[in-house]
Structures are given as C-alpha cells and as structure tokens.
C-alpha atoms as a printed R data frame, in Angstrom:
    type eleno elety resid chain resno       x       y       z
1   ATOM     1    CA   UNK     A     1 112.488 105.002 114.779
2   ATOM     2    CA   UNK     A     2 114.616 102.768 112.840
3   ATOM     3    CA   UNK     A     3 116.953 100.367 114.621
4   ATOM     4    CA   UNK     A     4 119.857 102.029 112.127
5   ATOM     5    CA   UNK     A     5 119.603 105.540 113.258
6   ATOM     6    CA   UNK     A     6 122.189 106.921 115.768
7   ATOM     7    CA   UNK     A     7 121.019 109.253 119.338
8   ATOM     8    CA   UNK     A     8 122.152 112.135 117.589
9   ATOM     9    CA   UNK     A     9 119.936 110.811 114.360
10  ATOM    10    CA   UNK     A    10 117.267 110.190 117.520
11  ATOM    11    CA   UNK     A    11 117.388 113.525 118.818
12  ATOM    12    CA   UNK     A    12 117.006 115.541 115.391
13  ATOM    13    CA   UNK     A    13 114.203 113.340 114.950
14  ATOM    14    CA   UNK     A    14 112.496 114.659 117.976
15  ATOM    15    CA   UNK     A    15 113.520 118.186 117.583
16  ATOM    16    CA   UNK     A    16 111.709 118.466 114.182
17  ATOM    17    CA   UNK     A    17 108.851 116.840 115.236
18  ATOM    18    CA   UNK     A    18 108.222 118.557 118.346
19  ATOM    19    CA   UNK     A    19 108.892 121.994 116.182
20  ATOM    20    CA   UNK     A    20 106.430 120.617 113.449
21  ATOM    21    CA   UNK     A    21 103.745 120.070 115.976
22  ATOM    22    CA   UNK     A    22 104.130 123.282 117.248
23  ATOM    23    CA   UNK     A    23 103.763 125.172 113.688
24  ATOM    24    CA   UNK     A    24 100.365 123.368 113.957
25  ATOM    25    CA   UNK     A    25 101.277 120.273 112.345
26  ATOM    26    CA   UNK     A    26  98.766 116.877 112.808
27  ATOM    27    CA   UNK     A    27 101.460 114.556 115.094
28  ATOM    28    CA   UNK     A    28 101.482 111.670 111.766
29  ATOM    29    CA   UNK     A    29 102.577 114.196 109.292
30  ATOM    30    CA   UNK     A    30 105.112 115.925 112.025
31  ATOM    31    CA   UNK     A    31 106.607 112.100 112.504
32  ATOM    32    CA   UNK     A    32 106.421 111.375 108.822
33  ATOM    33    CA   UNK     A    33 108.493 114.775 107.544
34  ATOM    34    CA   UNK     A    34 110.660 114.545 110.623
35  ATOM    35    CA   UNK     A    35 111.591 110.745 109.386
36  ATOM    36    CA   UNK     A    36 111.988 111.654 105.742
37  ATOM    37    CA   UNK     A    37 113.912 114.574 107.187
38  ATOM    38    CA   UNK     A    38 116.523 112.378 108.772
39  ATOM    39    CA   UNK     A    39 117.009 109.966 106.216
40  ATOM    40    CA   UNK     A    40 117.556 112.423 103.917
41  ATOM    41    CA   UNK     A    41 120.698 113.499 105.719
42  ATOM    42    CA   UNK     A    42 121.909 109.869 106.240
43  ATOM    43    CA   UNK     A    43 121.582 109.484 102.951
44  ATOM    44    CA   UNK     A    44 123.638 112.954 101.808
45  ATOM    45    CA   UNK     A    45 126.341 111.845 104.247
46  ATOM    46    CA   UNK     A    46 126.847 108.319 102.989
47  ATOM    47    CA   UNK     A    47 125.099 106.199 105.740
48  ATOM    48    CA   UNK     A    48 122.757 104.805 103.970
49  ATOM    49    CA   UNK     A    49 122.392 103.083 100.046
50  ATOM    50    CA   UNK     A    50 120.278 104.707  97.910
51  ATOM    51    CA   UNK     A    51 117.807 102.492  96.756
52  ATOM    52    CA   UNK     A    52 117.790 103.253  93.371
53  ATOM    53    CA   UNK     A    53 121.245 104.567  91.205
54  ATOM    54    CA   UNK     A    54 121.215 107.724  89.752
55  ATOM    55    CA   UNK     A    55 123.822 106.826  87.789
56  ATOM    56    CA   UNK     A    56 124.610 105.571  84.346
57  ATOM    57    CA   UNK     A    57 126.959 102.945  84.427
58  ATOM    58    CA   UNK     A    58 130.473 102.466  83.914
59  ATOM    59    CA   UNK     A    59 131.054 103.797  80.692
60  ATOM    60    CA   UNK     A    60 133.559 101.006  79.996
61  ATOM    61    CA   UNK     A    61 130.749  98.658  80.221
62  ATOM    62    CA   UNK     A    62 128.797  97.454  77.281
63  ATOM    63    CA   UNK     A    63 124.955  98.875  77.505
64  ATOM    64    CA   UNK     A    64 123.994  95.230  77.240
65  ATOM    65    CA   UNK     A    65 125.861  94.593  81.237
66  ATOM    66    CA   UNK     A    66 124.545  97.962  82.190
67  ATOM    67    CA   UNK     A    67 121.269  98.092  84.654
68  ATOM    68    CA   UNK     A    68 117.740  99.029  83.137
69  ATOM    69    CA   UNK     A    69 118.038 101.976  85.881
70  ATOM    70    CA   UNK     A    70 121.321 103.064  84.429
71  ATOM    71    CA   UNK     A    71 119.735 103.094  80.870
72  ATOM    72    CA   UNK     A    72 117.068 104.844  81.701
73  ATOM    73    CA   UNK     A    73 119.238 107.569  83.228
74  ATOM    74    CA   UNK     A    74 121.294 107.851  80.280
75  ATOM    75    CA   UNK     A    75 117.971 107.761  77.905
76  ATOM    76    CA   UNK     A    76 116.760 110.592  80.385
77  ATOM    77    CA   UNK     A    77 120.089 112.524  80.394
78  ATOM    78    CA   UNK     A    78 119.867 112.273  76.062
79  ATOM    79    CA   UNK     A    79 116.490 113.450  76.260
80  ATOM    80    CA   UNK     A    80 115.059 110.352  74.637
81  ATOM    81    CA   UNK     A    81 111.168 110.752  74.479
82  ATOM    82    CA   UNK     A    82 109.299 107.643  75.467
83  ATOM    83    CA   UNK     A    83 111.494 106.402  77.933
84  ATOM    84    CA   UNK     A    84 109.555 105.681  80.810
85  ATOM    85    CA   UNK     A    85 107.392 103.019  78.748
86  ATOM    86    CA   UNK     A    86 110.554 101.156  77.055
87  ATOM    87    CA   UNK     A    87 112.379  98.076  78.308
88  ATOM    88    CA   UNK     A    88 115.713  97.350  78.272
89  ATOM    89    CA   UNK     A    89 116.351  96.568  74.829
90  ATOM    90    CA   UNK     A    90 114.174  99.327  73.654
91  ATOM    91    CA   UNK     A    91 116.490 101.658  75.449
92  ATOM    92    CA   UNK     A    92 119.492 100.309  74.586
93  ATOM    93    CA   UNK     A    93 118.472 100.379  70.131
94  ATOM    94    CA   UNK     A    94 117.120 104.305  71.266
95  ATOM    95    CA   UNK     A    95 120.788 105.022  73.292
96  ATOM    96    CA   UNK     A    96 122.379 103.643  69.994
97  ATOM    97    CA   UNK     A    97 120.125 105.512  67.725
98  ATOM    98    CA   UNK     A    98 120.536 109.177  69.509
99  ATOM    99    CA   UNK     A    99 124.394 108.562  69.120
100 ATOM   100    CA   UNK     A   100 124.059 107.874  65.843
C-alpha cells in the first residue's frame, strides 16, 4: 500500500480485497482492483493529481503556450480525425483550420 494513503484509505483497501477474494477472485487481481479502486476515489475527491489533464487550456492562452495534452483534448472535443498521430503543430494548423 502506498505510503500516501490514509487508515481509512487502508481499511477500504482491505475490505474490497477480502470481498474480491471471496467472489472467487485470484488474491493479485483482488489487490490490483482493490488498489485501482482506492485511487480512484482519492483521485474524485482531490487527493491526488491526475497525471494527465483532461483539460484544454486556458482559453486566454495562445494554442502555441498551450500543452500538446490540452491540444489534443480540444482536437478530440472538435472531432478532428487523425489526432492521435499529429504533433503539436499539426494540431494546432488542424484547431485553426476546424475554426475556420
């Protein structure tokens, strides 16, 4: 268990596992969806970053000083086709182009 997680973030931990194991669950897969289960709530309640943003940026901001993640959102959001394979600048002329 991570050295971040609280008793009470301890103790749900256990409780789905031990549950998990006892729907028939292999004990790695109980401590692996118990774990995921955990930091999944952290993460809804603010304790932990996300590691990626799911936003798009400041829309104040230029698209040149926004993040390739945030462009990508936006291209995704726009319904851009091709988006997973472009860089940067790609998505930034295809943002400009769908506005357009």
């Amino acid at each position: 268990m991570p050295k971040a997680w609280t008793r009470k973030d301890e103790r749900q931990y256990e409780h789905i596992k031990e549950h998990l194991e006892e729907d028939g669950k292999k004990p790695d897969a109980a401590k692996e969806i118990a774990a995921r289960t955990v930091n999944k709530q952290r993460r809804t309640e603010g304790r932990t970053p996300n590691k990626t943003t799911q936003g798009t940026g400041n829309p104040n901001r230029p698209l040149e000083e926004r993040t390739c993640q945030e462009l990508y959102n936006r291209a995704r959001m726009m319904d851009i086709a091709g988006r997973s394979s472009m860089n940067k600048n790609e998505l930034i002329a295809a943002i400009r182009a769908q506005r357009s």
